[in-house]
N, CA, C and O of each residue as an XYZ file, in Angstrom:
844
protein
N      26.268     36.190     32.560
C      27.076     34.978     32.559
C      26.374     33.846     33.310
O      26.627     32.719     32.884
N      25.409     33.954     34.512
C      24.952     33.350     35.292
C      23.803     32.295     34.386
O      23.637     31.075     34.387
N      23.201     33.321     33.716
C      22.033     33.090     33.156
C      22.408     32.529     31.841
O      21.423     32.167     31.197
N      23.527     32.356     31.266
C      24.021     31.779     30.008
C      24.334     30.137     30.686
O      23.785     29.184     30.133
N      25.261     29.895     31.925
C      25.220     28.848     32.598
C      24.473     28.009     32.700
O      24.733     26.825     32.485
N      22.995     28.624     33.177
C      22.194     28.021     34.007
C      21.091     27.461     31.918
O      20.343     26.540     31.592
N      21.423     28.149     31.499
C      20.694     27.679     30.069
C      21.692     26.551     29.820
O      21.269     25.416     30.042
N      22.981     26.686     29.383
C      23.759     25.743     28.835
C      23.218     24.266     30.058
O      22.990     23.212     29.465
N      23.091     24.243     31.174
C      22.926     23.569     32.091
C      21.724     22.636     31.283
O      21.863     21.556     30.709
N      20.565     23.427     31.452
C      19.285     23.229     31.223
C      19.843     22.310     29.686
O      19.476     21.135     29.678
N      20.361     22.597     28.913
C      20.667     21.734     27.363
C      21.249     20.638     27.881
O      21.098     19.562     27.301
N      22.047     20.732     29.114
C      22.509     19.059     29.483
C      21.884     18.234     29.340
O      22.019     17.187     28.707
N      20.843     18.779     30.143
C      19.908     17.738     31.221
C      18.819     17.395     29.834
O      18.306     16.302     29.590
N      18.671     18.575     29.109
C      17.409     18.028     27.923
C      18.570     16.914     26.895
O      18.148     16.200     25.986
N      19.594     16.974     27.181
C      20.035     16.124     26.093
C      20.482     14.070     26.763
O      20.545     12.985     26.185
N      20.672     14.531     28.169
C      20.855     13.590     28.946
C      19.160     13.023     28.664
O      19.239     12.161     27.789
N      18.247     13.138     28.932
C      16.522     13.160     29.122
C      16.686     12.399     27.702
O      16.979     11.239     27.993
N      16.634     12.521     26.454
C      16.578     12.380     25.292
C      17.244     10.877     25.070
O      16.643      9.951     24.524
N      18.725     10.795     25.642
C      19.504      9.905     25.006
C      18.862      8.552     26.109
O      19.281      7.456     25.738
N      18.024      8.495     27.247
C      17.180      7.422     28.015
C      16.199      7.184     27.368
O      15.465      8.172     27.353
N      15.639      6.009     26.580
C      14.708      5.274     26.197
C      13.840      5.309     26.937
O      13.772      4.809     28.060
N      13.031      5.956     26.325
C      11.578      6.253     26.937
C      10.787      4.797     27.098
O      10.331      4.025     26.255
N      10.837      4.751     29.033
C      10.227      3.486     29.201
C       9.985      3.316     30.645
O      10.381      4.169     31.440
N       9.340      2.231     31.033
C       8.840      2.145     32.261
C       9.693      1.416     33.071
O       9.620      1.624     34.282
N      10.858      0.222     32.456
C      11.359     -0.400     33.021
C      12.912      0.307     33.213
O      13.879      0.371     32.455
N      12.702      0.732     34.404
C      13.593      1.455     34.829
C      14.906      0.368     35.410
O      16.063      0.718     35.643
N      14.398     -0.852     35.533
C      15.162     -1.296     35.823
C      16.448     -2.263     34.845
O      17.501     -2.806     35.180
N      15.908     -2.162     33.866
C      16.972     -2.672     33.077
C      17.948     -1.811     32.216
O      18.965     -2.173     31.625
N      17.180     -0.162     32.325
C      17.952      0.760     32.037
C      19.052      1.047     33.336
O      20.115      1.601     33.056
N      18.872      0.799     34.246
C      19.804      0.339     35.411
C      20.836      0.216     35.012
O      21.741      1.011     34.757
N      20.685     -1.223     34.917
C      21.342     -2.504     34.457
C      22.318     -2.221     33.436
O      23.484     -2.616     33.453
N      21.773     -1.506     32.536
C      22.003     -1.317     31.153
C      23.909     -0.072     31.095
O      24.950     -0.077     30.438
N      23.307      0.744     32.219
C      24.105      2.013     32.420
C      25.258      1.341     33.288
O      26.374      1.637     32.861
N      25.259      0.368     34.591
C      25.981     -0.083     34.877
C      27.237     -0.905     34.129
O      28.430     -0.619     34.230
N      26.604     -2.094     33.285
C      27.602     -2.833     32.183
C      27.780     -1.553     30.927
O      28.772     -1.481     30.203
N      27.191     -1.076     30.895
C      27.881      0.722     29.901
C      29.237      0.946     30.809
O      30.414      0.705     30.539
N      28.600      1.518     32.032
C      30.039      2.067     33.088
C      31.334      0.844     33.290
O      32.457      1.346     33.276
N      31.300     -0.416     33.441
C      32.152     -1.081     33.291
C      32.852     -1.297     31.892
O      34.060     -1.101     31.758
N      32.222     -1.616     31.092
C      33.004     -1.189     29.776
C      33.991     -0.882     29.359
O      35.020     -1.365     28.888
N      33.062      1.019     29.851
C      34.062      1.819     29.149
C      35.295      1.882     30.443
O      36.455      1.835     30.032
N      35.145      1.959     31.585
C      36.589      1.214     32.468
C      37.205      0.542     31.850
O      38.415      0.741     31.745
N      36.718     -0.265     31.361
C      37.852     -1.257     30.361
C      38.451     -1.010     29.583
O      39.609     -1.427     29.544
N      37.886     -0.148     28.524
C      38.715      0.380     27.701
C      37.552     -0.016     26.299
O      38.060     -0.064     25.179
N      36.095     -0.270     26.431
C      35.661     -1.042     25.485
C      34.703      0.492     24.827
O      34.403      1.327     25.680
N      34.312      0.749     23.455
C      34.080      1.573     22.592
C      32.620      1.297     22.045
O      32.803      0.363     21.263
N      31.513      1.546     22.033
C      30.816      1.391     21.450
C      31.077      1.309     19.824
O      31.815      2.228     19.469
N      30.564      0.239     18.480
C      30.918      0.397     17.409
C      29.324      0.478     17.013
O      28.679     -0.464     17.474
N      28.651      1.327     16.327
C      27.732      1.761     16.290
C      27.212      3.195     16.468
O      27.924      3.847     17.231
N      26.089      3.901     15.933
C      25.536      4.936     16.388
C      24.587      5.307     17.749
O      24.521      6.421     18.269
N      23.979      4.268     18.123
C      23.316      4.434     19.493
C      24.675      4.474     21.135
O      25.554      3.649     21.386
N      24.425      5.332     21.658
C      25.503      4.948     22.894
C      25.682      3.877     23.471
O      24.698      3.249     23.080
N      26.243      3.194     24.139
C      26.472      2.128     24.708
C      25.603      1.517     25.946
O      25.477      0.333     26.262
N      25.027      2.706     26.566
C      23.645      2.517     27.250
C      22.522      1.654     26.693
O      21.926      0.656     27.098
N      22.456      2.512     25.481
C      21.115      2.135     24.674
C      21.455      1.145     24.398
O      20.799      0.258     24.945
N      22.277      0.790     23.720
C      22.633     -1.069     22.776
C      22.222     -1.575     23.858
O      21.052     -1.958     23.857
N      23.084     -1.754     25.202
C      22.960     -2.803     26.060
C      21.221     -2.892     26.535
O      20.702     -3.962     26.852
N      20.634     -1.861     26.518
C      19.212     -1.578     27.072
C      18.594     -2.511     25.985
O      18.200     -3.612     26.371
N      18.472     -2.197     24.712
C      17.746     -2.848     24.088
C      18.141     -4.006     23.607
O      17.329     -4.719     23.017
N      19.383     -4.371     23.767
C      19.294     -5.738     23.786
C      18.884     -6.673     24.950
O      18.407     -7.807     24.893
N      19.233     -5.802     26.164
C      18.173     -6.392     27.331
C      16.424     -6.770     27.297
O      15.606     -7.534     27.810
N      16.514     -5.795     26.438
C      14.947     -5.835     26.076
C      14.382     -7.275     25.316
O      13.414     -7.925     25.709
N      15.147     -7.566     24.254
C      14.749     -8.431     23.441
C      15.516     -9.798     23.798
O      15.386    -10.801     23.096
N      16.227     -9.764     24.808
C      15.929    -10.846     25.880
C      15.007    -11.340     27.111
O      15.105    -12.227     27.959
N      13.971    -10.241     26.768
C      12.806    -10.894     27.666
C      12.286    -11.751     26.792
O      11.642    -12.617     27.385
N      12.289    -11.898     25.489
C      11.774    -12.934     24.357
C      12.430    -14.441     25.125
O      13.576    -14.884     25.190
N      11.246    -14.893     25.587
C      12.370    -16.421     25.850
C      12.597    -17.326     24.592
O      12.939    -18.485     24.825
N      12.458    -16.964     23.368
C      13.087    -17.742     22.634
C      14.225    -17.211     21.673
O      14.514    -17.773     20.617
N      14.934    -15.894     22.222
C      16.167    -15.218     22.614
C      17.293    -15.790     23.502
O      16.962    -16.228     24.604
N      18.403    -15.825     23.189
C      19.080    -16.640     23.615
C      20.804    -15.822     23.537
O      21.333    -15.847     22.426
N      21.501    -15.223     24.560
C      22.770    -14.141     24.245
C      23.969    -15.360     23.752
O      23.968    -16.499     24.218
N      24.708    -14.989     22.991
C      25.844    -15.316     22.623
C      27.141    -14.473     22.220
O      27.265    -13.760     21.224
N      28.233    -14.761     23.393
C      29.099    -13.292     23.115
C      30.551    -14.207     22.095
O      31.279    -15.173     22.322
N      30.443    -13.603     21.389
C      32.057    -13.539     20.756
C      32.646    -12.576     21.264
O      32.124    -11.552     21.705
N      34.410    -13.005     21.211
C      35.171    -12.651     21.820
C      36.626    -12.398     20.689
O      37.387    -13.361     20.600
N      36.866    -11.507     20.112
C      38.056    -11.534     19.453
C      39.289    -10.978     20.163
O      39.855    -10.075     19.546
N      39.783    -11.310     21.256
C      40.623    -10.932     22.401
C      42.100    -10.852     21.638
O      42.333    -11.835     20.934
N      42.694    -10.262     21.659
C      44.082    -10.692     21.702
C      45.207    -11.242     20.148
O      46.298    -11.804     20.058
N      44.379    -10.797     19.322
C      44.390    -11.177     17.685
C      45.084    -10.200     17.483
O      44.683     -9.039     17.567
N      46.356    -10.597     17.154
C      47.385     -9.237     17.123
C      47.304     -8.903     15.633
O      47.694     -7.775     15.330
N      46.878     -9.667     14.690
C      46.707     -9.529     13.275
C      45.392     -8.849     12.859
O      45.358     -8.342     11.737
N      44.264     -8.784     13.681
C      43.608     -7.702     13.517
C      43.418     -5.940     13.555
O      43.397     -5.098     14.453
N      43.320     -5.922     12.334
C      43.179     -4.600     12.208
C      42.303     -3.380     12.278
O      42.432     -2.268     12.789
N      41.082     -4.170     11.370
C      39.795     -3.071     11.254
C      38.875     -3.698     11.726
O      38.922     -4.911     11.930
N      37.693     -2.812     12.020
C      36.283     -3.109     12.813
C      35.856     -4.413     11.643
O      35.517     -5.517     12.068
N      35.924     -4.117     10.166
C      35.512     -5.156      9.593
C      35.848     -6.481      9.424
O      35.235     -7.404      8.886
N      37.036     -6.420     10.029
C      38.128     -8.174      9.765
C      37.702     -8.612     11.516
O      37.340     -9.674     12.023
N      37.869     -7.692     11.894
C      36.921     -8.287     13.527
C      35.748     -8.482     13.531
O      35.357     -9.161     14.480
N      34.640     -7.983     12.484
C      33.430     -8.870     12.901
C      33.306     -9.750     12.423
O      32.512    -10.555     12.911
N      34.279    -10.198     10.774
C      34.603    -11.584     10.953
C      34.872    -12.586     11.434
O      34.341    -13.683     11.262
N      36.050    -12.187     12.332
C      36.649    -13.327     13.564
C      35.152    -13.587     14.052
O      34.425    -14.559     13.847
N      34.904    -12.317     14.819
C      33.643    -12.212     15.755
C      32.627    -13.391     15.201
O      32.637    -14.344     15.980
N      31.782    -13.582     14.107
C      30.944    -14.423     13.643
C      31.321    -15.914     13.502
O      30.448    -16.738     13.776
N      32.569    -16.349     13.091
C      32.975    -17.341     13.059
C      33.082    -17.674     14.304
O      32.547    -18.759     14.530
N      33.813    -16.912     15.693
C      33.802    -17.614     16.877
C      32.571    -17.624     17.558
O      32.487    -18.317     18.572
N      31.523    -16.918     17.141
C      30.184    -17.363     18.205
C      30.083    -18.250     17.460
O      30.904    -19.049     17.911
N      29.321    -19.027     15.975
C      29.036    -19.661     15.202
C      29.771    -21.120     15.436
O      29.099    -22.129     15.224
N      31.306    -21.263     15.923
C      31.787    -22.275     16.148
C      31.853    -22.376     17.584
O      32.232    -23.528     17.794
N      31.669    -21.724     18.802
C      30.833    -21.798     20.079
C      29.663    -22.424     20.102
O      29.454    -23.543     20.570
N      28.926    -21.736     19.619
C      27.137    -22.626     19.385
C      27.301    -23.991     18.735
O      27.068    -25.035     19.344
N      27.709    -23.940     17.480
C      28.260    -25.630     16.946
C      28.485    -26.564     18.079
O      27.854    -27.570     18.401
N      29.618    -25.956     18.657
C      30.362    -26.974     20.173
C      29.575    -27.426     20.893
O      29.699    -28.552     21.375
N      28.504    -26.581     21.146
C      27.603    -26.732     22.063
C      26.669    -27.461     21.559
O      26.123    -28.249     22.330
N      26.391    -27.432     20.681
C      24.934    -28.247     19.882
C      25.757    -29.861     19.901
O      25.312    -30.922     20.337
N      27.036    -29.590     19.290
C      27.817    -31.605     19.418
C      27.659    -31.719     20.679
O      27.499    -32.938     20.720
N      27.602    -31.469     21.463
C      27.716    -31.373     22.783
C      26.646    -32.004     23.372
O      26.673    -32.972     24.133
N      25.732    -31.401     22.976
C      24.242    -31.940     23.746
C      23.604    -32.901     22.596
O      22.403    -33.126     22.743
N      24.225    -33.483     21.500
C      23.753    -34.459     20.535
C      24.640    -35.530     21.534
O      24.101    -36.125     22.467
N      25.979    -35.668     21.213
C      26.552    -36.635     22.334
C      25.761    -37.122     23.482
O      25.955    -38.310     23.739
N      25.114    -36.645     24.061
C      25.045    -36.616     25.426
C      23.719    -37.600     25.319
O      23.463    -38.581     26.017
N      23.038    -37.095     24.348
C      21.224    -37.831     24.284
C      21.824    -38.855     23.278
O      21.179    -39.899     23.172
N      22.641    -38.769     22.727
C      22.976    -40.222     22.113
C      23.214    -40.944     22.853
O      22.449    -41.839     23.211
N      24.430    -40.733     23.315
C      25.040    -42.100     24.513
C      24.336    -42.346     25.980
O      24.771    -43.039     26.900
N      23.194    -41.623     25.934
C      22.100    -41.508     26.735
C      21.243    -42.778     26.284
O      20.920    -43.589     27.152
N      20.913    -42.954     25.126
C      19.899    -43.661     24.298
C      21.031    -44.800     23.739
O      20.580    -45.341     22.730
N      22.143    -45.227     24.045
C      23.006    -46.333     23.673
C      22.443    -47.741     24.500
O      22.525    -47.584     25.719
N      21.935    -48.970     24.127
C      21.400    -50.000     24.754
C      20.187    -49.538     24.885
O      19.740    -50.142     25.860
N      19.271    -48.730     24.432
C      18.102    -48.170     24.313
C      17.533    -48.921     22.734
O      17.601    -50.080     22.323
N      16.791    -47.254     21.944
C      16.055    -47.290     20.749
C      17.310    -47.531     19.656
O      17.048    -48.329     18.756
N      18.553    -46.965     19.646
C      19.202    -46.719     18.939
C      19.726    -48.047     18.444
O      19.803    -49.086     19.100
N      20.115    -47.829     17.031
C      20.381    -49.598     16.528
C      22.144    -49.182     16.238
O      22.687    -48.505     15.365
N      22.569    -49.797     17.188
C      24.255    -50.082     17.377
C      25.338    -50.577     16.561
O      26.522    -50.505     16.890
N      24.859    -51.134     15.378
C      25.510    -51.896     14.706
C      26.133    -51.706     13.090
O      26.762    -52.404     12.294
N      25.590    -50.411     13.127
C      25.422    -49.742     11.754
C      26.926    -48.950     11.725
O      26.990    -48.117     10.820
N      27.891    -49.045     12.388
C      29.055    -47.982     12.262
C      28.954    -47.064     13.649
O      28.030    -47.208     14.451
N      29.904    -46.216     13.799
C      30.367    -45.085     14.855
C      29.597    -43.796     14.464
O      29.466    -43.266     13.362
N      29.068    -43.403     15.842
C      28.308    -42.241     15.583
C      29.861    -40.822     15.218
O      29.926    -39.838     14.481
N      30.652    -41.352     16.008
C      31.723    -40.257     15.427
C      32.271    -39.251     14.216
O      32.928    -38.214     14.304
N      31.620    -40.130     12.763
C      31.762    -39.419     12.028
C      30.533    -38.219     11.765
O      30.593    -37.112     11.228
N      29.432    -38.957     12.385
C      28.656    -37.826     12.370
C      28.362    -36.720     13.368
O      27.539    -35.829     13.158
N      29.212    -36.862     14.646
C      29.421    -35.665     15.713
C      29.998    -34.722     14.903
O      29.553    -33.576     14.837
N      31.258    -35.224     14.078
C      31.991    -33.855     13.333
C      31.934    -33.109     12.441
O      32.324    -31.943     12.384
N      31.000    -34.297     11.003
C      30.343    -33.301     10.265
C      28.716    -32.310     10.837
O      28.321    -31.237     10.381
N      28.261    -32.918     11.630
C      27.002    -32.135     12.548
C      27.727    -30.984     13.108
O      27.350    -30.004     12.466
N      28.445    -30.690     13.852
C      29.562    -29.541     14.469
C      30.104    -28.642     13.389
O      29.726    -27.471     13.380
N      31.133    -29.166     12.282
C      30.942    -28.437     11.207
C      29.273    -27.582     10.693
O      28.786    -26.455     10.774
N      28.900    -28.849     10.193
C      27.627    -28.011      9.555
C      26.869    -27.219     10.216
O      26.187    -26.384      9.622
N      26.854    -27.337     11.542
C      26.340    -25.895     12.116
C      26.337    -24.962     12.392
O      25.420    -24.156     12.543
N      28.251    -24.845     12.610
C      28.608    -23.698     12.506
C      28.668    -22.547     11.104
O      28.822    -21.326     11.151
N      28.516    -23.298     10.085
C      28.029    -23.004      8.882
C      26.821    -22.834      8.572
O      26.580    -22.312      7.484
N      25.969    -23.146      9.260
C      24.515    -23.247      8.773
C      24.192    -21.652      9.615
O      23.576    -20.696      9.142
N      24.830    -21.761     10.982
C      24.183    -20.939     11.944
C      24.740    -19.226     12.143
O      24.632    -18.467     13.107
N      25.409    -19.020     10.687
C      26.354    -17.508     10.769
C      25.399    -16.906      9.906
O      25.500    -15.686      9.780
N      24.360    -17.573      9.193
C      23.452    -16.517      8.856
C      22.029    -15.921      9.739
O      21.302    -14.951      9.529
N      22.018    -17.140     10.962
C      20.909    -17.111     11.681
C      21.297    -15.825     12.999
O      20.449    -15.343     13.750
N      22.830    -15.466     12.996
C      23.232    -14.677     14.224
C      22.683    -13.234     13.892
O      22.695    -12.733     12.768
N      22.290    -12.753     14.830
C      21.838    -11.271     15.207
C      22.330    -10.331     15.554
O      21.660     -9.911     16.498
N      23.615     -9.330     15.251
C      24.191     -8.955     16.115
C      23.514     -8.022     17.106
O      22.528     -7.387     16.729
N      23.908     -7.911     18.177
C      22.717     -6.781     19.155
C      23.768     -5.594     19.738
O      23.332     -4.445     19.810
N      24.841     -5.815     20.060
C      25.945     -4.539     20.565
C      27.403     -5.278     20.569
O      27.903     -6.138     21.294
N      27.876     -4.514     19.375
C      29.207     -4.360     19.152
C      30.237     -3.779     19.997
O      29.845     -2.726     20.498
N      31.263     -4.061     20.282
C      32.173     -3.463     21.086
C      33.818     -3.309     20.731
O      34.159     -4.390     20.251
N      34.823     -2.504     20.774
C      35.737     -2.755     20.381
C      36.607     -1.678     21.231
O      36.229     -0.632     21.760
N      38.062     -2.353     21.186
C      39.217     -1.934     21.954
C      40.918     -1.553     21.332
O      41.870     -2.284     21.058
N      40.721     -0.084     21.285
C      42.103     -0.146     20.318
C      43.639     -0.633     21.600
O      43.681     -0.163     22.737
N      44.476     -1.393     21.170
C      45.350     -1.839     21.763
C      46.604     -0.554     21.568
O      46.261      0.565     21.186
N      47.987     -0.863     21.863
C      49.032      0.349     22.047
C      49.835     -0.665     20.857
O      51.052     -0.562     21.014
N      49.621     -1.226     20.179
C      50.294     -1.724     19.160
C      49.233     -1.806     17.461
O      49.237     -2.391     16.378
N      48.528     -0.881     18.155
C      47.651     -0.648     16.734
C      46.364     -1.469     16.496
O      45.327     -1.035     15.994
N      46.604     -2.764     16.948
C      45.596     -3.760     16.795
C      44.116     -3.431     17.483
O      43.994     -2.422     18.178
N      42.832     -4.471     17.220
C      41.848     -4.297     17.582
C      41.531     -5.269     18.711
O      42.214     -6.280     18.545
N      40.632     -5.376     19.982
C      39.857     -6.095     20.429
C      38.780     -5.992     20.030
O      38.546     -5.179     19.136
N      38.102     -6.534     20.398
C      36.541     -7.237     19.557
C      35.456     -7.739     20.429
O      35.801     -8.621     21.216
N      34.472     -7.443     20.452
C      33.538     -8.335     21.104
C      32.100     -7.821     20.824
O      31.740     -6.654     20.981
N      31.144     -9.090     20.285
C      29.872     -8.841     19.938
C      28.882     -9.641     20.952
O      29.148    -10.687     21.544
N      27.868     -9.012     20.997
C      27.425     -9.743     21.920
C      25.631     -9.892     20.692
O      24.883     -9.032     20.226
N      25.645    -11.336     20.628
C      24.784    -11.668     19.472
C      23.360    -12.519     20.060
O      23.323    -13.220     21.071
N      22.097    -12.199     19.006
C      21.110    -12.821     19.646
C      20.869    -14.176     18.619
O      21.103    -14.166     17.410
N      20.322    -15.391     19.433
C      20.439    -16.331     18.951
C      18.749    -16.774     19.241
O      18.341    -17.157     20.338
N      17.944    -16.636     18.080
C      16.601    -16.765     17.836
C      16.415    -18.576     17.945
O      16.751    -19.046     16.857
N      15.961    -19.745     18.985
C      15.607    -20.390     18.618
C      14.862    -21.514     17.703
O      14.941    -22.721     17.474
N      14.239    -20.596     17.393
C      13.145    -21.256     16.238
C      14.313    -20.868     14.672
O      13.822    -21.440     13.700
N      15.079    -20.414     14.443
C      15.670    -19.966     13.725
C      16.903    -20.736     13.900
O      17.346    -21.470     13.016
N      17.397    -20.586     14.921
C      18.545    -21.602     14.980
C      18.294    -23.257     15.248
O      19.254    -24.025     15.179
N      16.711    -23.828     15.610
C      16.673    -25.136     15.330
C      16.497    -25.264     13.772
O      16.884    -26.350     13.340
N      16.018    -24.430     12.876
C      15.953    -24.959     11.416
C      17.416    -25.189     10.778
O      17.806    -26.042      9.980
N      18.091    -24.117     11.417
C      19.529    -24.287     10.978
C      20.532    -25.806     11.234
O      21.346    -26.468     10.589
N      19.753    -25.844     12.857
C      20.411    -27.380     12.831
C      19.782    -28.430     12.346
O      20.563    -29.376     12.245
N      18.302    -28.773     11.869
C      18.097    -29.505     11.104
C      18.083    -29.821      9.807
O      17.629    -30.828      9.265
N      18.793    -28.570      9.192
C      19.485    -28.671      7.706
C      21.100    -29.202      7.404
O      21.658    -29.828      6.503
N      21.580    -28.454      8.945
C      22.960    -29.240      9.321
C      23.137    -31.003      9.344
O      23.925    -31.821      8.869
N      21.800    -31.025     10.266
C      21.542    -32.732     10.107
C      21.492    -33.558      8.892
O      22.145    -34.567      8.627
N      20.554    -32.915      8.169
C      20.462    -33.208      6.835
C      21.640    -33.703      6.155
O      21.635    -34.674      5.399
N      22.744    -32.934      6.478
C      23.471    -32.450      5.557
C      24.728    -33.507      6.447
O      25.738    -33.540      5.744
N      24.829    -33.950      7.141
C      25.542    -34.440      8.196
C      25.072    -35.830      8.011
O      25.864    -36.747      7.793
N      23.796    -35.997      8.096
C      23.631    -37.724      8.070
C      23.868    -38.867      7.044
O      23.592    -40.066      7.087
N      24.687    -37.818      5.779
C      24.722    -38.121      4.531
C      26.294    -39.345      4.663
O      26.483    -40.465      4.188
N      27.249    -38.342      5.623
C      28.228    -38.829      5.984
C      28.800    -39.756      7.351
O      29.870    -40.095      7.858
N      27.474    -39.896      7.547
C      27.521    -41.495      8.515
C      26.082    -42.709      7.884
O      24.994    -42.552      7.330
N      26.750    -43.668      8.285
C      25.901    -44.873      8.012
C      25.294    -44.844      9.306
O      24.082    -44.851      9.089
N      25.513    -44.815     10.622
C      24.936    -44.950     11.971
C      24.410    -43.932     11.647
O      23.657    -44.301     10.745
N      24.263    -42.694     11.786
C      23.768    -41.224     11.566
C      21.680    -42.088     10.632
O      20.515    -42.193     11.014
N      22.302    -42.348      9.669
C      21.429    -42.467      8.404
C      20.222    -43.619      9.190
O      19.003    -43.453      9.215
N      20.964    -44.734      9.763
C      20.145    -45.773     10.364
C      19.323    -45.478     11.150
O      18.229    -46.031     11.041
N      19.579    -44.308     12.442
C      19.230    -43.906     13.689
C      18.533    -42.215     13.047
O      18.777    -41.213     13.720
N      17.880    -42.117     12.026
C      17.659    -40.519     10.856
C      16.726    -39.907     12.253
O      17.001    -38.914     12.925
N      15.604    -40.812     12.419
C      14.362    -40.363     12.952
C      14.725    -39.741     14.480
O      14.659    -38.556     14.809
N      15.069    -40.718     15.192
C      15.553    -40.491     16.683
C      16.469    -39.650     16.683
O      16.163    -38.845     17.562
N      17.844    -39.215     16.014
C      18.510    -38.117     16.296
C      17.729    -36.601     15.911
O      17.704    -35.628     16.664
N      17.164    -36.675     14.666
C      16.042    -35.670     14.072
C      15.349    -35.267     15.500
O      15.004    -34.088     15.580
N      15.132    -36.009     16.510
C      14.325    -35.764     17.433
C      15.125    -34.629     18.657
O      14.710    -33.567     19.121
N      16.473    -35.423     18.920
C      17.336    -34.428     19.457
C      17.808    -33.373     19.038
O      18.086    -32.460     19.815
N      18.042    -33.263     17.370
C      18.643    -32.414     17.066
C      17.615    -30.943     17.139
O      17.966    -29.767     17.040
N      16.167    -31.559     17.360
C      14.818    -30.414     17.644
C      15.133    -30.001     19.570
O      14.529    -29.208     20.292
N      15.810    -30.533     19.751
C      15.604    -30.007     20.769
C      16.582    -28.653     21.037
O      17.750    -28.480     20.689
N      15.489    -27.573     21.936
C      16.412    -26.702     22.517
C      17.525    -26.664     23.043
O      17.911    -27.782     22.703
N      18.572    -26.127     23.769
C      19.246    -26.182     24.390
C      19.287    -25.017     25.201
O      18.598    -24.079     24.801
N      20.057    -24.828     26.450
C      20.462    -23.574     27.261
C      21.680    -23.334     26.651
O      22.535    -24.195     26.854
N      22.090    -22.070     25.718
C      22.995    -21.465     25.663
C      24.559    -20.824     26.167
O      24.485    -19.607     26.339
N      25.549    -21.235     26.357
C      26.600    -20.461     27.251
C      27.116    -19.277     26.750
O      27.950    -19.306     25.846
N      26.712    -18.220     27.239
C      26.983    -17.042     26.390
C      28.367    -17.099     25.721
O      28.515    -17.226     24.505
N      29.421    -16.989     26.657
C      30.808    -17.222     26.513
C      31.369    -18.842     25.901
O      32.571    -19.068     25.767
């Protein structure tokens, strides 16, 4: 019996050994096992075949890419959700219209930055084109999302929580917003006047808010 123990033991540990990504950076497998252990406290499920270790590990990983960029959707509290698949819907539409927000966001900002500057003032309100630019990106930018680790939470009323945590490729997501532009400057006259100089902002990076 001792010796049946001490084998079954030995299969732990070779199966524990196995399911750690063979690697040097011990420290983001850390990292990785910690936000695993909070999680599942929460009540949150890996949706996927790799454990919840691993997702988070390797998506840690492919955020050492600095032109990687995290973006979490959040489908919290959607009492009308049902299945993993109608939640990664929500899920895509709300990072996709997060990032949008954020991109009007930092177009505003270098516009009315550049107001009494280069920009020629007289051509109409940049307003109509903050909203179709915001639209069109969030449209442009749901094919550019990555998902990297899925998560989900069954509630006591049947329903789902949701949460993806998605990678957002720069170089991939500036082409997206300069097709958005495109597609945006059609529906302003100020937009159309000022083509070159916003083209210039709309290349620019931004820092991401995950949430």
């Amino acid at each position: 019996m001792k010796k049946l123990m001490m084998v079954a033991m030995a299969v732990i540990v070779a199966i524990g050994a196995l399911a750690q990504p063979k690697t040097n950076d011990k420290s983001i497998w850390k990292q990785s096992k910690k936000i695993a252990k909070e999680m599942k406290k929460e009540g949150w499920k890996i949706d996927g075949s790799r454990t919840m270790e691993e997702a988070f590990f390797y998506h840690k990983q492919k955020m050492l890419d600095e032109n990687n960029q995290e973006l979490i959707a959040n489908v919290v509290g959607q009492t009308n959700v049902r299945s993993l698949n109608q939640a990664q819907r929500w899920a895509i539409v709300n990072a996709a219209t997060s990032y949008a927000t954020q991109a009007k966001t930092m177009i505003v900002g270098r516009i009315t930055s550049e107001v009494g500057g280069a920009l020629i003032q007289d051509m109409g309100s940049p307003d109509d084109f903050y909203a179709a630019y915001e639209n069109r990106v969030a449209t442009e930018l749901q094919g550019e999302l990555k998902q990297s680790v899925c998560l989900y939470r069954e509630k006591k009323d049947g329903g789902l929580d949701y949460k993806i945590y998605y990678l957002v490729n720069e170089e991939s997501a500036s082409k997206a917003r300069m097709r958005a532009m495109e597609r945006a400057i059609q529906e302003s006259e100020f937009a159309r006047a000022n083509a070159e100089r916003i083209s210039e902002f709309v290349r620019e990076g931004f820092k991401v808010t995950a949430e």
